[in-house]
Residue, then its C-alpha position, 0 to 999 in steps of 0.5 A: x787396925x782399919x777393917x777390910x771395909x775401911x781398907x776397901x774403901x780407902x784403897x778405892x779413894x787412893x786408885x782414883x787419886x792415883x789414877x792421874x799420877x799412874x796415867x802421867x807415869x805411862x805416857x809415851x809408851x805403846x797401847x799394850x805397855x800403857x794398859x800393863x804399866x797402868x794396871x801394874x801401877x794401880x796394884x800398887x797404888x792398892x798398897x799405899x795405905x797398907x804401907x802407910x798403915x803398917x810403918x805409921x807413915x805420917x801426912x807428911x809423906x806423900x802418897x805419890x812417894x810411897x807410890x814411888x817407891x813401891x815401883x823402884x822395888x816393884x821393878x827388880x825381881x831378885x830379893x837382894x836387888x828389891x831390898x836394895x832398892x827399898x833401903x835407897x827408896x825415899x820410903x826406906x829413908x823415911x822409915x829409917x828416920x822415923x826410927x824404925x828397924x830398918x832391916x826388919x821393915x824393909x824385909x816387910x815392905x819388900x814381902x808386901x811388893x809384888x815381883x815383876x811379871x817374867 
C-alpha cells in the first residue's frame, strides 16, 4: 500500500498530466462553467491512482479512461444511476474482465466518486 507522501505526490503528476485532458474536455463552455468543470475534472483526476491502486488496474488501462469514467458516474447524483453508470463505464468492463466481483467493486468505486453539485 502507497504512503500518503506517495499518493501525494502521484496525485500531483497525474492533476498535471491531466490538466491538458481536463482543459480539452471544457472547451467551448462560459468562463464561469470552464472554471467549475476544470475544477470538478481535477478532483477527479486526484482519484486515478487511487482507482488504479485499489482494483490493480494495469499499464494497460489508460489514465484518460479511468478519468473518463470517474465523470460518467460523477455525473448522476442517484445511486442506482451512478451504479449503472460504473457497471456501462469502460472502467466497469475492465474490472469485470480482470475478474473482479463486480457487484462489490463497483459499489466501492461508486463510494469513491463524489456526487454532482446540487
Amino acid at each position: 500500500m502507497a504512503s500518503d507522501h506517495q499518493l501525494s505526490r502521484l496525485n500531483r503528476s497525474t492533476v498535471r498530466d491531466l490538466e491538458p485532458a481536463a482543459r480539452s474536455l471544457v472547451a467551448g463552455s462560459t468562463v464561469a462553467e470552464r472554471a467549475a468543470s476544470t475544477l470538478d475534472i481535477l478532483h477527479l483526476a486526484e482519484l486515478v491512482p487511487i482507482v488504479r491502486e485499489r482494483f490493480r488496474l494495469g499499464d494497460g488501462f489508460a489514465d484518460d479512461a479511468i478519468l473518463s469514467s470517474l465523470r460518467v458516474i460523477a455525473a448522476h447524483s442517484d445511486q442506482r444511476q451512478r451504479w449503472l453508470a460504473a457497471f456501462n463505464s469502460n472502467l466497469g468492463r475492465c474490472l469485470a474482465s480482470e475478474g473482479h466481483d463486480l457487484n462489490t467493486a463497483l459499489s466501492a468505486l461508486v463510494a469513491l466518486v463524489p456526487r454532482p453539485p446540487s
